[in-house]
N, C-alpha and C positions, 0 to 999 in steps of 0.2 A: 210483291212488295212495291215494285218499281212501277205497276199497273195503277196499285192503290194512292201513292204517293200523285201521277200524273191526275187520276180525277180528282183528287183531293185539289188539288193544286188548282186546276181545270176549271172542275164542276162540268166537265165535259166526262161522253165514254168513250176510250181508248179500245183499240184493237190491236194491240202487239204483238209481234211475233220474235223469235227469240230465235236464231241459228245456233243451234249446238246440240251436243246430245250425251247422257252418261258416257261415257265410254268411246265418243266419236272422234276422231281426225280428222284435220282440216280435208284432206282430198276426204271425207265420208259427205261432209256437209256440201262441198262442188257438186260429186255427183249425185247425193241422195235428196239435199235439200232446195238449193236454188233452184232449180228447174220445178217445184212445186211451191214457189211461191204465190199465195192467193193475191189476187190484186186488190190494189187499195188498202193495204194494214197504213195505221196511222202511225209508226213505229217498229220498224225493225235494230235489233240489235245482236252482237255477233261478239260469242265470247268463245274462244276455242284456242287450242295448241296445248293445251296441259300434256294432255295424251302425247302430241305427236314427241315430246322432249323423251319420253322413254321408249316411242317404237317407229319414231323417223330420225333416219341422218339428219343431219344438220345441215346438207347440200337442198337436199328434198324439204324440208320444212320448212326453207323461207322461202324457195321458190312457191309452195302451196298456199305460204301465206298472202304472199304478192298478188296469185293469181285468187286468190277468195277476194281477197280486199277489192282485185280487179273487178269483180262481175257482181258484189254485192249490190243492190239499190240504193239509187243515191239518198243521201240523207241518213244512212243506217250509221247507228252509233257502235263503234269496236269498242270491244275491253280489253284491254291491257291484262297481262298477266300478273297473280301475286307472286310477291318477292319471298320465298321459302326461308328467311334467314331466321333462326333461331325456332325453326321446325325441322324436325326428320331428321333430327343428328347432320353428322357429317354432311351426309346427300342433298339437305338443304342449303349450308353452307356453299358446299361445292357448287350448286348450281345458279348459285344469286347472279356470277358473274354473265353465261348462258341465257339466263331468264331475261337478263337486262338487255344483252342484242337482241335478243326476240322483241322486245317489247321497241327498242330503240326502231327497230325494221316496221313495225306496226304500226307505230307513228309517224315512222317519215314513209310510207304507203297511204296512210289514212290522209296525210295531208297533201299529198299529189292530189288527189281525189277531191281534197277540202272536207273529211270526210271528220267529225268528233272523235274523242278516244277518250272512254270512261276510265279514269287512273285508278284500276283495282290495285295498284301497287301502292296508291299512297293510304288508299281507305282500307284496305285489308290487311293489318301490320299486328305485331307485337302488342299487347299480351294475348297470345293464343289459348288459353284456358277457353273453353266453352266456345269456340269460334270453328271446333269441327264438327263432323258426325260422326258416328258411331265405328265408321270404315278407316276414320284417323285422314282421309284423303278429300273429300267435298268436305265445303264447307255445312255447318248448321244451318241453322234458321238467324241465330245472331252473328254468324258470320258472312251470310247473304243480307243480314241488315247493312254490314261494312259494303258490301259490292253494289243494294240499292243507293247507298248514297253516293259512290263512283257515278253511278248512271244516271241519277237525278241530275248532278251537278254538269255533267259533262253535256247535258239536254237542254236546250237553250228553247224557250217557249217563245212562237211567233205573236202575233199578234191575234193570227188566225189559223188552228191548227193544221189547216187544210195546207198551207204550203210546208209542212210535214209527211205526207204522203209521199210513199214514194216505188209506188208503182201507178 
């Protein structure tokens, strides 16, 4: 959505790349995926930590976070984490306060860096009807339309896409 959105916008083709994975951890993407980054995408962006909230301490998942933010390519756009409030019963509630330091830590990492941070928190909110998939846990197709417009917006278009590259 967020490919179609920048040629639309464009009229140019984009090459994106997307750091994260079903089911991945911030240390899966350190070791599994930067070091295989193609050179030249005209667009990287970096959305991760849902996972690590239910299978990293909280000591280890912001240090992972620091150190991903550390070594991502410059120019790469992070997403923020959604805010769980008024999903998942309790366990959402519970974790809004949680989800917020992570996101707070991501931000003030992304901007040491100078680095964008696409607000899935603000675009991915209430009313959740139809905004998941079938697993109750990723979003849908209309609840990734909420997170491409996080990333659209948070993507500031140069004059000339080339200083967008960022390897």
């Amino acid at each position: 959505q967020v490919l179609a959105g920048l040629r639309q916008r464009t009229g140019q083709p984009w090459r994106v790349l997307n750091l994260s994975a079903s089911g991945a951890l911030t240390r899966d993407v350190i070791r599994d995926q930067l070091s295989r980054l193609p050179a030249e995408p005209d667009l990287v962006t970096c959305g991760i930590g849902i996972n690590d909230i239910l299978y990293t301490g909280p000591g280890k998942l912001f240090a992972d976070l620091r150190a991903l933010i550390a070594a991502v390519p410059d120019q790469t756009v992070l997403l923020d984490l959604p805010l769980p409030a008024g999903c998942w019963g309790f366990l959402g509630r519970a974790s809004v306060p949680y989800v917020t330091r992570i996101n707070r830590t991501i931000r003030q990492a992304a901007a040491a860096r100078g680095l964008p941070v696409a607000a899935v928190s603000a675009y991915f909110r209430p009313p959740w009807t139809g905004k998941f998939a079938s697993d109750c846990f990723h979003p849908s197709q209309a609840g990734y339309r909420d997170w491409s417009r996080a990333l659209l917006a948070a993507i500031t278009l140069p004059e000339t896409r080339t200083t967008l590259r960022s390897a």
